[in-house]
C-alpha distance (Angstrom), angle and dihedral (degrees) to the residues before:
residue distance angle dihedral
X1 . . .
X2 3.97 . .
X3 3.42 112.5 .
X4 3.95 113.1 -99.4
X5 4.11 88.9 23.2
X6 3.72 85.5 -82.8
X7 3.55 118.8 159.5
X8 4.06 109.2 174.7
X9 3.88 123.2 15.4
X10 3.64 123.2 177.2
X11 3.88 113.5 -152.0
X12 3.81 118.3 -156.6
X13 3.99 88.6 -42.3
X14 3.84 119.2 -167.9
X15 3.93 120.9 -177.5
X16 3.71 136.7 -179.0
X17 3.70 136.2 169.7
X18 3.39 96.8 -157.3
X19 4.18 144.7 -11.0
X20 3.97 111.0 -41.6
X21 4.06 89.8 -10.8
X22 3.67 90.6 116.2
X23 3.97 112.7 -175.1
X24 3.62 113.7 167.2
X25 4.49 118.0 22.8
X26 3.49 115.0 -161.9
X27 3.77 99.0 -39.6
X28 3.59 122.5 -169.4
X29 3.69 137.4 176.3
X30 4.36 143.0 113.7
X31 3.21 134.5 -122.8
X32 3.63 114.9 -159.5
X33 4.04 121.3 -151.1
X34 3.82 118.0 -84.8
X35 3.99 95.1 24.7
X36 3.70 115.8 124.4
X37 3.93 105.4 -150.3
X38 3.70 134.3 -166.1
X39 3.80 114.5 -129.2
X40 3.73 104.8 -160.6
X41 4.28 129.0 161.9
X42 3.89 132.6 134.4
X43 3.98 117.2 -69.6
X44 3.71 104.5 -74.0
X45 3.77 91.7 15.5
X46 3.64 89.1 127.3
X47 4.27 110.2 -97.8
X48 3.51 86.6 132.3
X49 3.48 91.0 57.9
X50 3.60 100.5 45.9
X51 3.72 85.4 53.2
X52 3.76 95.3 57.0
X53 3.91 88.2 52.1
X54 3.41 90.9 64.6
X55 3.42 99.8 41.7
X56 4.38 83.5 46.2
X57 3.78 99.6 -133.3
X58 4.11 80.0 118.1
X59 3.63 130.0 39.8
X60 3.49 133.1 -153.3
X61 4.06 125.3 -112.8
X62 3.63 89.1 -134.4
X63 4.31 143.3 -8.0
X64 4.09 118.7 56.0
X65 3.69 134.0 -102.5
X66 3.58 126.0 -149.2
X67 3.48 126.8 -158.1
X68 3.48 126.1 -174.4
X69 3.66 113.9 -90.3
X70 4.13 108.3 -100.7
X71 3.69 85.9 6.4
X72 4.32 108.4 158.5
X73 3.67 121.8 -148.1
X74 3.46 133.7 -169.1
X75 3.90 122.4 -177.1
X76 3.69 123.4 -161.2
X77 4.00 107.0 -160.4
X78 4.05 132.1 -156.6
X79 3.28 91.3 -104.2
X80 3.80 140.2 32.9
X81 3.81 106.5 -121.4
X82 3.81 116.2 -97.3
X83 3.41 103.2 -121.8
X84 3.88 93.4 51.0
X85 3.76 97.1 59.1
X86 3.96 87.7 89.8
X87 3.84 94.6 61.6
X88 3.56 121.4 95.9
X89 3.56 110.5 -110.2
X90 4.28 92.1 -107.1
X91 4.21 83.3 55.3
X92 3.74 80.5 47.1
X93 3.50 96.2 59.8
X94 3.28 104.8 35.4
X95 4.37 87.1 60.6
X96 3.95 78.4 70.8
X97 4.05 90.7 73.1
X98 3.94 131.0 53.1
X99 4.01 91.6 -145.0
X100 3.43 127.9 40.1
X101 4.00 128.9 -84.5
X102 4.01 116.7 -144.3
X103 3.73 91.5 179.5
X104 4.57 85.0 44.7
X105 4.23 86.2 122.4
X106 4.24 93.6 49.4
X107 4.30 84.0 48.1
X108 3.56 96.0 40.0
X109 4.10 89.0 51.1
X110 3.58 88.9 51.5
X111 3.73 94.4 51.8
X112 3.32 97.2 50.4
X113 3.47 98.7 52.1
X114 3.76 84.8 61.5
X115 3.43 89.5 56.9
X116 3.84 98.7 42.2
X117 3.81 95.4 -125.1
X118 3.73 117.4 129.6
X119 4.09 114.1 -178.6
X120 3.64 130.9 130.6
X121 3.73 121.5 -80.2
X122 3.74 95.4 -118.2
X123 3.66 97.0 59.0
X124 3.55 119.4 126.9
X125 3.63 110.5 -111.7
X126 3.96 84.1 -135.2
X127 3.70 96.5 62.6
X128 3.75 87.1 53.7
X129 4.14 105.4 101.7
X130 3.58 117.5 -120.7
X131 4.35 95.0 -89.2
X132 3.80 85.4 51.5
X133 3.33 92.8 58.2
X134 3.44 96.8 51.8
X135 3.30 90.5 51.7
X136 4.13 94.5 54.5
X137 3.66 78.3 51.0
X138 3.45 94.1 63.9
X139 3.68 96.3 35.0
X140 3.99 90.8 57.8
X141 3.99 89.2 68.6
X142 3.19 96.2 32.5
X143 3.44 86.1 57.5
X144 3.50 99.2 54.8
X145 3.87 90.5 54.8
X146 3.90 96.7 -132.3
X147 3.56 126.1 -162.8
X148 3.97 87.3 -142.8
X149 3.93 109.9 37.9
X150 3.94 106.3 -168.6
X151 4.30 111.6 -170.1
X152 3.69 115.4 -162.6
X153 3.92 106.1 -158.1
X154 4.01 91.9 -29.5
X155 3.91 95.9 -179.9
X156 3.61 96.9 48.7
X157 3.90 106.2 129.7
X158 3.84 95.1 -6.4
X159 3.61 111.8 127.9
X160 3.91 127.7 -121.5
X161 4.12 97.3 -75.9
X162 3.63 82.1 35.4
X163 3.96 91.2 69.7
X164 3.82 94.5 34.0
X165 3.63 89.8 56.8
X166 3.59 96.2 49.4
X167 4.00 94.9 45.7
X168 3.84 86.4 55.0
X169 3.74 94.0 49.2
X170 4.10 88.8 47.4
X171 3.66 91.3 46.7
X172 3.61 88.3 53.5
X173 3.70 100.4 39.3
X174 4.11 112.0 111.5
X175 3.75 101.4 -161.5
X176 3.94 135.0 69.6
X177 4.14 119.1 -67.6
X178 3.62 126.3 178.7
X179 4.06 105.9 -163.3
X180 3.97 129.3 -167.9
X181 3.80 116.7 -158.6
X182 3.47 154.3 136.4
X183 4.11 95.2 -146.1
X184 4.47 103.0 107.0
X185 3.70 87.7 -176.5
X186 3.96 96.0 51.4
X187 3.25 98.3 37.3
X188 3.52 89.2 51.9
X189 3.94 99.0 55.8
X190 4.10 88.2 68.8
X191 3.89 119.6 9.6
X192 3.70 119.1 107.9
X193 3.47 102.3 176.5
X194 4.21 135.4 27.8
X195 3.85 133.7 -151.3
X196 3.31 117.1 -160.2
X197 3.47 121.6 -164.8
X198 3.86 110.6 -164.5
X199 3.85 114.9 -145.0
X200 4.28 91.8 -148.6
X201 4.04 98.7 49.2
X202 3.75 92.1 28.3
X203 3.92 85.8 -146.4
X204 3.91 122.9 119.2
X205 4.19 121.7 -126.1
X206 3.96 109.6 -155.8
X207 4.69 110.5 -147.8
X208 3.64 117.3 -178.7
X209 3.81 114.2 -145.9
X210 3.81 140.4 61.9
X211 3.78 120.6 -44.1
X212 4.07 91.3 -103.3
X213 3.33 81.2 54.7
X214 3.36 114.3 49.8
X215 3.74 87.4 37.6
X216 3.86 91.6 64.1
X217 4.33 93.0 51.4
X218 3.41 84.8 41.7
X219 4.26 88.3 58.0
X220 3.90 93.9 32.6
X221 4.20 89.5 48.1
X222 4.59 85.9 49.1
X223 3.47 85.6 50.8
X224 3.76 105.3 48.4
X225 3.76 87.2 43.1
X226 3.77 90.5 53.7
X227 4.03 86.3 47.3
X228 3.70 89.6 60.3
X229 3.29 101.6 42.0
X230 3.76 96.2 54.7
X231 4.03 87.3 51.6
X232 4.00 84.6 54.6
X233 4.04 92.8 46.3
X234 3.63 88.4 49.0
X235 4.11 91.4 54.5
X236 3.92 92.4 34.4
X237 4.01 83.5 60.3
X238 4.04 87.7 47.7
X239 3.05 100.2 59.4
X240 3.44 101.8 39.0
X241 3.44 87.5 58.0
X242 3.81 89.8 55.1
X243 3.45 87.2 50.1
X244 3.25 96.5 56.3
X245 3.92 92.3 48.9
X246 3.38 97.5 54.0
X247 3.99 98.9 41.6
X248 4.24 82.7 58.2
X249 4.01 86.9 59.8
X250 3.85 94.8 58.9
X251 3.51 118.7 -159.1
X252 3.67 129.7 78.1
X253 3.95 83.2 -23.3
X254 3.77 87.1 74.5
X255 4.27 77.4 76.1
X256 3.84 88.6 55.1
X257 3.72 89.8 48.2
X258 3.59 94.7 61.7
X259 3.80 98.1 35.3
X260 4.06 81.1 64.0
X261 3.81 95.7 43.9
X262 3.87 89.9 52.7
X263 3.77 92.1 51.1
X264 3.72 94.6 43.6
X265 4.35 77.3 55.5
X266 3.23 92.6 43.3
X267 3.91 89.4 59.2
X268 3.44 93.2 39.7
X269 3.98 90.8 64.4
X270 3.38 84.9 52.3
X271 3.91 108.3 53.7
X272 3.84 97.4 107.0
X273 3.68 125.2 -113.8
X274 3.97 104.0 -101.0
X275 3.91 112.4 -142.0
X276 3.94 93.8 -111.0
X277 4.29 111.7 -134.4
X278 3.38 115.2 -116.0
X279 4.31 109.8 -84.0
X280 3.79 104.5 -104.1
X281 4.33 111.4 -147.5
X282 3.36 113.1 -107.0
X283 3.86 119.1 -95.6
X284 3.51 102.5 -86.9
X285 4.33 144.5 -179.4
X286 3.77 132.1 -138.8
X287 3.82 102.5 -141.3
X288 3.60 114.6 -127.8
X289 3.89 114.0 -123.9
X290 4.15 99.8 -107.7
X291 3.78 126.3 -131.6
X292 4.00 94.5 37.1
X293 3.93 117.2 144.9
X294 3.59 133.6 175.1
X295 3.88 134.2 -8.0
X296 3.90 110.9 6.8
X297 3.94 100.7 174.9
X298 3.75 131.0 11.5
X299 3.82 118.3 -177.8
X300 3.73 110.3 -179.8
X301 4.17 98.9 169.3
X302 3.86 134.6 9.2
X303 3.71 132.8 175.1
X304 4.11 126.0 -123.3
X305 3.92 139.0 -173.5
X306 3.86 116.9 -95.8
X307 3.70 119.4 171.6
X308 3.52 91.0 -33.2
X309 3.45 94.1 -43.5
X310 4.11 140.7 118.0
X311 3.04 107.0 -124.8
X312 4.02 126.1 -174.9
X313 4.28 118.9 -146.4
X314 3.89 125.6 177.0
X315 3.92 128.5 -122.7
X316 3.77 148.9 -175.5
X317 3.84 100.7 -154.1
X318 3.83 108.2 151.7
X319 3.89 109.2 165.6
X320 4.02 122.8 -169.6
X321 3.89 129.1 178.7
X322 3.74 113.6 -53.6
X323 3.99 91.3 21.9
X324 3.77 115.3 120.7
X325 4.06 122.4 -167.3
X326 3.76 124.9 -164.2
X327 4.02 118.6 -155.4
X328 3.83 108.1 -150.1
X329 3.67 128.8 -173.1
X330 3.81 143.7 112.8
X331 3.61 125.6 -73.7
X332 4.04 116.9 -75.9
X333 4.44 91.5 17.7
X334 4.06 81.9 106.7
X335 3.81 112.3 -101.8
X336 3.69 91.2 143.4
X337 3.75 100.9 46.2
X338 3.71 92.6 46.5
X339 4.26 90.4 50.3
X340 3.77 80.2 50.4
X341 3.51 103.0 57.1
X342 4.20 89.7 34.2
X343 4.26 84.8 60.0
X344 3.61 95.0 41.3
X345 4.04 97.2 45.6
X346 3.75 89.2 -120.6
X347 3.62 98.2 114.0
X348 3.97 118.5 110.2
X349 3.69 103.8 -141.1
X350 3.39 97.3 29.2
X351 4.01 132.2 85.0
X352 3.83 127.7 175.8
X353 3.87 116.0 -152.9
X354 4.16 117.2 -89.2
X355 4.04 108.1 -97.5
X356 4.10 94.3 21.9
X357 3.84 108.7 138.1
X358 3.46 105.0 -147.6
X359 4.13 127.5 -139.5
X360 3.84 105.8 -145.2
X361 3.58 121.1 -175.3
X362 3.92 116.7 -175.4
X363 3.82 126.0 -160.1
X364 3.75 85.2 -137.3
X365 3.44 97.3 48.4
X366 3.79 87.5 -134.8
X367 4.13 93.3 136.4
X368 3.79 78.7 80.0
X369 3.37 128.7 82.0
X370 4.16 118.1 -128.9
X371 3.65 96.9 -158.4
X372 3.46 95.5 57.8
X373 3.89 126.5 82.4
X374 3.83 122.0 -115.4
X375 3.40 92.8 -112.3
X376 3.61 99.3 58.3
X377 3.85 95.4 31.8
X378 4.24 83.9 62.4
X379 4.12 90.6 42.4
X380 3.45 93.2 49.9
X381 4.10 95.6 69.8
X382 4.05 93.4 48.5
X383 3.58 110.2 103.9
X384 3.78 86.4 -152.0
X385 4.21 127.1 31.6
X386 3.77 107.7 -110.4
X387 3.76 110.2 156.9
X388 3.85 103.8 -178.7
X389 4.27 81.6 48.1
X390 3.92 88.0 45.8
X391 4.15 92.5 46.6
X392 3.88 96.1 42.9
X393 3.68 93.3 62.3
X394 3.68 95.4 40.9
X395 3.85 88.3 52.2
X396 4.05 80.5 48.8
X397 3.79 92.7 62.7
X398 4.06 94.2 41.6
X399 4.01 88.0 -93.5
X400 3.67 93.2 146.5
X401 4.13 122.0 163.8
X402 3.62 102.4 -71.9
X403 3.88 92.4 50.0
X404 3.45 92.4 45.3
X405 3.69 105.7 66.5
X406 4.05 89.6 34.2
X407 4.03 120.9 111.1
X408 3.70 106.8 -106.2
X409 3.95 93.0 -132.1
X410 4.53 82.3 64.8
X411 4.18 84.3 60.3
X412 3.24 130.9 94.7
X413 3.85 132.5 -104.2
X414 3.86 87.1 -104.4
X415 3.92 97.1 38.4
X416 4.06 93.4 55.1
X417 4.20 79.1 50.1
X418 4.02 91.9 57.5
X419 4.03 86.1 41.5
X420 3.75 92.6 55.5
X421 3.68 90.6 44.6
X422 4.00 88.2 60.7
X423 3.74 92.2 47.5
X424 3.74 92.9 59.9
X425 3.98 83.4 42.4
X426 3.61 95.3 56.3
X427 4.42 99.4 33.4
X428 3.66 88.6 62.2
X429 3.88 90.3 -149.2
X430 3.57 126.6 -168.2
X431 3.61 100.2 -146.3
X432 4.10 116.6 46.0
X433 3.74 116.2 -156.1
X434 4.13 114.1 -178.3
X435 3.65 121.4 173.3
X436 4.01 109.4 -163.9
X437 3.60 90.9 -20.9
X438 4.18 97.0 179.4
X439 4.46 85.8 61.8
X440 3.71 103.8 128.4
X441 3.90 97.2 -7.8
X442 3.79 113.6 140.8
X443 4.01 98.5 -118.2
X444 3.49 89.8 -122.4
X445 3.76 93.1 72.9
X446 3.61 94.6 40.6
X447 4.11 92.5 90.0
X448 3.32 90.8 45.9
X449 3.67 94.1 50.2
X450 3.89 91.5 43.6
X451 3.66 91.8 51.0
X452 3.98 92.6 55.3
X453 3.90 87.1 51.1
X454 3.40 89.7 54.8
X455 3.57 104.2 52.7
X456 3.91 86.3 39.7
X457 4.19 104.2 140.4
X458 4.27 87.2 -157.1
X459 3.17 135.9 80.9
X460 4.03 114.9 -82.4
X461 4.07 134.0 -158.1
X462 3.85 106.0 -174.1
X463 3.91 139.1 -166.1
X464 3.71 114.5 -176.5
X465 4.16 131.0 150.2
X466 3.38 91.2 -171.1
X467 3.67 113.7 97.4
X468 3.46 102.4 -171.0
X469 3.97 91.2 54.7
X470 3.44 95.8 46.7
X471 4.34 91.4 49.6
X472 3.98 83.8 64.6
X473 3.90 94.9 55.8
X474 3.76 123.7 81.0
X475 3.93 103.0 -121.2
X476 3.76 131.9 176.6
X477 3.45 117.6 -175.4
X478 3.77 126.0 23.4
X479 4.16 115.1 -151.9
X480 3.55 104.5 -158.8
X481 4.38 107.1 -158.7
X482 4.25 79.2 -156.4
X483 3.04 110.1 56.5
């Protein structure tokens, strides 16, 4: 056993993807074994990163890290790789082990009863909805029964039970878990401990204590720094006012000058480096497509999931400009795959009006394409060039010039999220679609984001388990898939 129950230490650690791209500066902290920690940092801070140092599929440019010797990890990502979501789930599982398992179907059983998931082992992971996914996620570290269990976003797209069931398991868990996410209240039921890497300094600051906690030193330590720093502006301006003074008499007070102009440096070094908040986006409006009259969806039957089974319900839906529905349900009933075939006119029982540009954002983010650079991802959905327009609602969304001309498959989860906001900003489209549109989003855009929903002039189809978003958005009609 590591010596002080230590199981990861990061010594002085520098990373960088690429020249002057600087993502981690001589970061340093412990974890010792048993702690569950909060990994928090801006969208594209770098969690991810720090997460695939651990695991050593990255390595850093400079600085050590130790992990404990015969120390087993097992790291359940946002998002189940692409080119496993045509594997049954058995050849899912059995990617989570280097040799072969004969009793695989008795373990993956088990682990899905943790989960509370029950489908047949030769599913296709792909016709899995997006909260059963998460949950086979989950169940692939599990699975492995890891000494160090790390969670990237674990309740993104899992449905209310989903999230109480996982905060009981966490809260009952004995061994260490690292956990990324934007959810205060369920982080909150079982962290003891926060890093927080900060996107400006690059460095990482280790609290111990709950989230509420840890949140409140992290506000009273901003605001003390911002205290003294305002005392050291205010002499920094003195004496270079003195300075000034004196320099204008010539003479030996040219000496004086200079003694005050070093001291007003010397107090500049000093000011202390503030822990800068996480940048908001700007407030922001989805245009409405102009010139639209009349009936711009009718869905008068659908089919959803029931014990296995299709099953086919009726409906009087009829949705005009400035109409939003919500589709509610629990995970796997078929709110996704119905939104699907709604957006990509393939749904029987369902017809969108002739000449309706429709707005469709995807919880997998697969309506954009990875090869392409931001840049041209965003131009490609204006009906007419405009690069200042195009650039001013990237900057909007924190899209600034490095971003820009990146690929979208080098973002992260919650970058591609801010990308497809500015698509739907810049289509104008008449007809929204958004399926779990708070996945990945820092939760300091989320208001914003719910308030430009709500004063959206279109027409809106929306899938959302997160009740506090969906309280701030003006909605209609509510299509329940259960009832």
């Amino acid at each position: 056993m590591a010596k002080d129950n230590v199981a990861i230490r990061f010594n002085k650690v520098s990373f960088e993807y690429g020249y002057d791209a600087p993502i981690l500066d001589e970061v340093s902290f412990a974890l010792r074994r048993g702690s569950k920690i909060t990994l928090m940092g801006q969208n594209g801070a770098g969690k991810s990163t720090i997460l695939n140092l651990i695991t050593g599929s990255l390595r850093p440019n400079d600085g050590s890290i130790f992990v404990d010797q015969g120390l087993t990890v097992a790291y359940a990502k946002q998002v189940i790789p692409r080119e496993q979501l045509t594997l049954t789930m058995r050849e899912f599982f059995e990617t989570c082990f280097s040799e072969k398992k004969y009793d695989i179907d008795r373990l993956i059983d088990d682990v899905l009863e943790v989960v509370n998931l029950k489908a047949s082992h030769e599913k296709l992971v792909k016709d899995f909805s997006g909260g059963q996914q998460a949950r086979l996620l989950l169940a692939s570290a599990l699975i492995q029964d890891p000494d160090l269990l790390i969670l990237d976003e674990p309740t993104n797209n899992l449905d209310k039970a989903g999230i109480e069931h996982l905060t009981q398991f966490l809260m009952d868990y004995q061994k260490t878990c690292i956990v990324i996410s934007h959810d205060a209240d369920f982080l909150n039921m079982f962290t003891d401990g926060v890093l927080y890497l900060d996107v400006f300094t690059k460095k990482v600051d280790q609290y111990i204590g709950d989230y509420y906690v840890v949140m409140a030193e992290i506000q009273v330590k901003i605001e003390k720094d911002e205290r003294k720093n305002a005392q050291y502006e205010k002499e920094i301006q003195a004496n270079k006012d003195k300075a000034n003074f004196f320099a204008n008499k010539g003479g030996g007070m040219r000496l004086v000058a200079k003694k005050m102009r070093d001291k007003a440096q010397a107090m500049e070094d000093s000011k202390v480096a503030v822990r800068k908040e996480d940048k908001a986006i700007r407030n922001f409006t989805i245009p409405n497509q102009p010139d639209l009259v009349g009936e711009l969806l009718n869905i008068s039957s659908f089919s959803v999931m029931k014990n296995h089974e299709v099953v086919e319900k009726t409906a009087r839906i009829s949705l005009k400009k400035r109409q939003h529905l919500l589709i509610a349900g629990p995970n796997g009933i078929g709110k996704s795959t119905l939104i699907e075939a709604l957006a990509t006119g393939k749904a029987i029982g369902a017809k969108i009006a002739d000449g309706v540009r429709v707005g469709y954002y995807r919880q997998d983010f697969s309506t954009l394409d990875f090869e392409k650079t931001v840049h041209d991802e965003l131009l490609s959905v204006m009906r007419e060039q405009d690069e200042e327009r195009l650039r001013s609602v990237a900057s909007g969304f924190l899209i600034g010039k490095e971003m820009i001309s990146a690929k979208i498959g080098t973002l992260s989860e919650g970058q591609k999220g801010l990308v497809a906001f500015a698509q739907l900003v810049l289509l104008e489209p008449g007809l929204l679609i958004l399926d779990e549109p708070t996945n990945h989003i820092n939760f300091r855009h989320l208001p914003i984001i719910a308030k430009a929903l709500d004063k959206y002039e279109g027409a809106m189809v929306l899938v959302s388990h997160v009740a506090e978003f969906v309280e701030q958005v003006h909605i209609d009609e509510i299509l329940d898939l259960e009832e």
